[in-house]
Structure formats: structure tokens, C-alpha cells
ZAKOL-175273 format. One record per residue (C-alpha): residue number from 1; residue in three letters; y, x, z. Coordinates in pm, 1 decimal. Layout:
% residues N
> n,res,c2,c1,c3
> NUM,ALA,Y,X,Z
...
//
This chain:
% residues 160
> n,res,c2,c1,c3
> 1,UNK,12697.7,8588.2,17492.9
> 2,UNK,12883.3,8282.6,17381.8
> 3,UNK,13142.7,8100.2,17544.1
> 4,UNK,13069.6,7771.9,17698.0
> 5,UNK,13271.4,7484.4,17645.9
> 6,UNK,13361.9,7276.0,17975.5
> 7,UNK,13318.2,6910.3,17850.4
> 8,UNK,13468.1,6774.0,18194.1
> 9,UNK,13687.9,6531.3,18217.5
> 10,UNK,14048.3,6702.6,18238.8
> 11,UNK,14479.2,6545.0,18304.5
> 12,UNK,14471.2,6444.3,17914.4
> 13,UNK,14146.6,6226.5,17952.3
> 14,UNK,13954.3,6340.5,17746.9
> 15,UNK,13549.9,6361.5,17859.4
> 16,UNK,13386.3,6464.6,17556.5
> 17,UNK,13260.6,6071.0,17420.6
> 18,UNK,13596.5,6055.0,17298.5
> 19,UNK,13617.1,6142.3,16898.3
> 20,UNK,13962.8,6389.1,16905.6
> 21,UNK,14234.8,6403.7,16710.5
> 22,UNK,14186.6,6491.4,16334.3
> 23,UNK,14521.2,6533.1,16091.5
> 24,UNK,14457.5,6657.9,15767.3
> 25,UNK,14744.0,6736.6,15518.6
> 26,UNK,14611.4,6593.2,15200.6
> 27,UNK,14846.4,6669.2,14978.8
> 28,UNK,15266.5,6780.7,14916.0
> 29,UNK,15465.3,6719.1,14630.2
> 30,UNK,15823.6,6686.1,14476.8
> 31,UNK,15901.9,6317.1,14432.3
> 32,UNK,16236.1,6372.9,14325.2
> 33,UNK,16420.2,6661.0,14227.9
> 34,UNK,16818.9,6701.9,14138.7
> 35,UNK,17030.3,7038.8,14061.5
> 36,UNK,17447.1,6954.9,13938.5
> 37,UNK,17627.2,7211.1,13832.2
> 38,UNK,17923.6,6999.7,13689.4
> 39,UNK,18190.2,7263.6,13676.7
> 40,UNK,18022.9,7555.9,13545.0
> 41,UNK,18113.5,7830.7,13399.3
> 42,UNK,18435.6,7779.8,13615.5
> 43,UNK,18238.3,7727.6,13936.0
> 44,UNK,17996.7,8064.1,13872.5
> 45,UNK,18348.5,8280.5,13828.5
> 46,UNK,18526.3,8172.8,14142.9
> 47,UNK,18569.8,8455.6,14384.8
> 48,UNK,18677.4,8125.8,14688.0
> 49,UNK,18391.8,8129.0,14948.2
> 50,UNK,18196.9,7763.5,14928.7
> 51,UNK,18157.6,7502.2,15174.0
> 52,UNK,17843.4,7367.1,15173.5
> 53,UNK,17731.3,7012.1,15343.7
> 54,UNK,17372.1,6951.0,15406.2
> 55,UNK,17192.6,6629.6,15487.2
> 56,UNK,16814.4,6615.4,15631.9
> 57,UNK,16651.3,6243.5,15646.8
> 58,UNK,16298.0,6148.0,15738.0
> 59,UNK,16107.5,5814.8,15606.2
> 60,UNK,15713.1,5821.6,15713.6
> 61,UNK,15518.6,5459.7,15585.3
> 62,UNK,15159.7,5423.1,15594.2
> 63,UNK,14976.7,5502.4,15247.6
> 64,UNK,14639.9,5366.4,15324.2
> 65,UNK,14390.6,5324.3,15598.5
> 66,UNK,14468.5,5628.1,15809.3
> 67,UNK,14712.3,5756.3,15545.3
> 68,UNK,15044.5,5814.0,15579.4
> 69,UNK,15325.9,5954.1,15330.6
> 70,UNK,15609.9,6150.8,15497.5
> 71,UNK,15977.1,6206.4,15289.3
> 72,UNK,16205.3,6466.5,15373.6
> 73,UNK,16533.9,6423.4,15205.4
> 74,UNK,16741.5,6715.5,15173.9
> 75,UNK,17120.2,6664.1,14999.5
> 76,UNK,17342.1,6976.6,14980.1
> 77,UNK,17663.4,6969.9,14827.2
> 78,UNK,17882.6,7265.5,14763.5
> 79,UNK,18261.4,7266.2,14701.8
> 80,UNK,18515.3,7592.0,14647.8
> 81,UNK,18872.8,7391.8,14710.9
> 82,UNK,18862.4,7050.2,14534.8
> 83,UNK,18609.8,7105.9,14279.7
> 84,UNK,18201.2,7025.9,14325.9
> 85,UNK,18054.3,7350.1,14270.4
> 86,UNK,17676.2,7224.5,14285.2
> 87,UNK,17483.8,6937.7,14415.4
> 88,UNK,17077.9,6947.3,14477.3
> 89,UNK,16889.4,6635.0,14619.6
> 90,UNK,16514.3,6689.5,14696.2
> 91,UNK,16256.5,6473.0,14801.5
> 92,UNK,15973.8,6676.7,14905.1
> 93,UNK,15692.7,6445.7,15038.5
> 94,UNK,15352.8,6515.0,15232.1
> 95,UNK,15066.2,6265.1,15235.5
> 96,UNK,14888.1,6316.2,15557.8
> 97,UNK,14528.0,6155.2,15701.7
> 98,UNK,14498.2,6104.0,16084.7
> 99,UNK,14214.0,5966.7,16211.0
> 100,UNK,14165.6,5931.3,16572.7
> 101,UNK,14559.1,5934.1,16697.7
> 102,UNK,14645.4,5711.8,16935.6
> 103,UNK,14944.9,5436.8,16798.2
> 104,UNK,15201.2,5589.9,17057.7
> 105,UNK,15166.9,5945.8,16901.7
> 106,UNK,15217.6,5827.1,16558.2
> 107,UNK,15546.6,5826.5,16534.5
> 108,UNK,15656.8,6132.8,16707.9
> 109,UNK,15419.1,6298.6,16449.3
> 110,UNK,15514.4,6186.5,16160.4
> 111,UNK,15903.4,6248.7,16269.9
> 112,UNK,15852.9,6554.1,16424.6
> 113,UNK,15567.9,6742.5,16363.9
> 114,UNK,15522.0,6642.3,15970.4
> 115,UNK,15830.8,6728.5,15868.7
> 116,UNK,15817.5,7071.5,16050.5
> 117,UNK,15511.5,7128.5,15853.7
> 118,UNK,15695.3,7016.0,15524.8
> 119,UNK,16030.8,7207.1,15546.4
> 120,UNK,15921.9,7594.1,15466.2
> 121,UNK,15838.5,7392.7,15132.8
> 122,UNK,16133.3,7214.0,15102.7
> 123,UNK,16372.4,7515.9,15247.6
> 124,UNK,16207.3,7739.7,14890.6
> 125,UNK,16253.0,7481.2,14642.2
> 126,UNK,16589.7,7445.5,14764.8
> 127,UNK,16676.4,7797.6,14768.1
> 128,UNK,16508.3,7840.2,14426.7
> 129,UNK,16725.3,7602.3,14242.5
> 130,UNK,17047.3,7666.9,14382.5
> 131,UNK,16982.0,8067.4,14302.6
> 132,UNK,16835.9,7924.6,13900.1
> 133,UNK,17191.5,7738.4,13892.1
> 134,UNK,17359.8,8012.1,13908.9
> 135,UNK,17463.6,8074.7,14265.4
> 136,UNK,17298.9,8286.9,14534.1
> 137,UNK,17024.2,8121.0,14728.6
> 138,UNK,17102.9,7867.1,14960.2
> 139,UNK,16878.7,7965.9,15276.9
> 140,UNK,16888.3,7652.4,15481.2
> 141,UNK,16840.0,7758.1,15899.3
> 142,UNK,16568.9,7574.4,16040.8
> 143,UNK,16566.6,7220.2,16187.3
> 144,UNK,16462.5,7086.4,16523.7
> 145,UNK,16309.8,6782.0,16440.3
> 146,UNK,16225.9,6730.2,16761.9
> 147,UNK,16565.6,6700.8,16874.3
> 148,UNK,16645.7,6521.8,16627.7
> 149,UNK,16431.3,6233.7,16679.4
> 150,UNK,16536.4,6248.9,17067.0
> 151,UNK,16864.1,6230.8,16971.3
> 152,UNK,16795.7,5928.1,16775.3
> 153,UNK,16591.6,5740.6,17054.2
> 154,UNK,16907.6,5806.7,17243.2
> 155,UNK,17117.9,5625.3,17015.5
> 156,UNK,16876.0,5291.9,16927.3
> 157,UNK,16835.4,5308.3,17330.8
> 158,UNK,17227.2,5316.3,17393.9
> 159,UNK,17196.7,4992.2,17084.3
> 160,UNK,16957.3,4796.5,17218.4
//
């Protein structure tokens, strides 16, 4: 026997005359793609453990009518003492449709949640060029966008 579905109203609102929801990613690509290796074949032969910075940034603007693009920016730069070992900027973006979302979930979506879906993405072309420069892998952990974004309410709040 098949399951019923209870279209009564419920806490979120929604009665069933209300269209949901609907996000679609339409597409992902690399906009922009950057792997330095300025000091090699020194930098490949050093035996010094690197230290790596990483930068993540987030830009969502709309694309269309219920189109939006969504950047993630990831910079990592490696140094062994005072030389640059390797650099990689990416620029992985996602185009995403979302029909039906109300204005005040916008944002956190395209902040939190698209990036989230982006970064597995990002994480592997990352990893692959550092490893195809030369150097082993760089695995990045994952990021809590979500935190992130609080963290940044925080601060415009503690601006304004």
C-alpha cells in the first residue's frame, strides 16, 4: 500500500498551495586556475617540512532571473624557510537556479549551503595540482561555512 502524504498545514507553513523550494545546480566550472612553482628544482629537494597558508572567500551575484553564480576562492601558499615553495589560486564557481526561495533564505544559501556543495570540487583540483607540481597532495580539511558566515554577521553586527 502506498504511503500517504499529510498535506496539513505544519510550524514551517507550508499547506500544500504553496509551490516549494526548487534549487537546481546548473552547472560548475574553473574560472580561474593558478599553480607557481618559482623555486623548483630547489623547492622539490628540500627535506624542511612546509608551511602552508590557505585562504577560502565566497562572492554569490545573481546571473539571471532566478540564477545565481557562486565563487569560491581558494589561495594556498607554501613556504620551507624564506623561500615560496608553491602558490595555487582557484576559482571554482557553481551557477545555481532557485526558484521558489524566499529573499531571507537567499543569502544563507548561497554562503553556506552552495559553497558546501562546491568544495569536494574545489578540495580535488586543489590537491591535483599541488601533487602535478611536484609536491604531495595538499588535502585541504573541510570548512564550516556555516560558521563562517555567523562569524561574519557577528562582525558587520559589532560595525554597524
Amino acid at each position: 500500500m502506498a504511503d500517504e502524504i499529510d498535506m496539513m498545514p505544519t510550524e514551517n507553513g507550508f499547506d500544500g498551495n504553496e509551490p516549494m523550494p526548487q534549487v537546481s545546480i546548473l552547472t560548475q566550472y574553473v574560472k580561474d586556475l593558478s599553480f607557481e612553482n618559482p623555486n623548483a628544482p630547489a623547492s622539490l629537494q628540500t627535506t624542511e617540512q612546509p608551511r602552508i597558508e590557505v585562504n577560502v572567500a565566497v562572492n554569490a551575484k545573481r546571473a539571471g532571473d532566478a540564477m545565481f553564480e557562486v565563487e569560491l576562492k581558494i589561495t594556498a601558499k607554501a613556504t620551507a624557510g624564506d623561500a615560496v615553495a608553491f602558490v595555487i589560486d582557484l576559482l571554482y564557481a557553481g551557477l545555481f537556479g532557485l526558484t521558489n526561495v524566499p529573499e531571507e533564505a537567499l543569502e544563507p544559501f548561497l554562503i553556506i549551503e552552495a559553497p558546501r556543495i562546491l568544495f569536494p570540487f574545489a578540495r580535488r583540483i586543489v590537491a591535483d595540482s599541488v601533487r602535478d607540481g611536484g609536491f604531495p597532495p595538499l588535502m585541504l580539511d573541510p570548512i564550516d561555512f556555516a560558521s563562517l558566515y555567523m562569524a561574519q554577521q557577528g562582525a558587520q553586527g559589532g560595525n554597524a
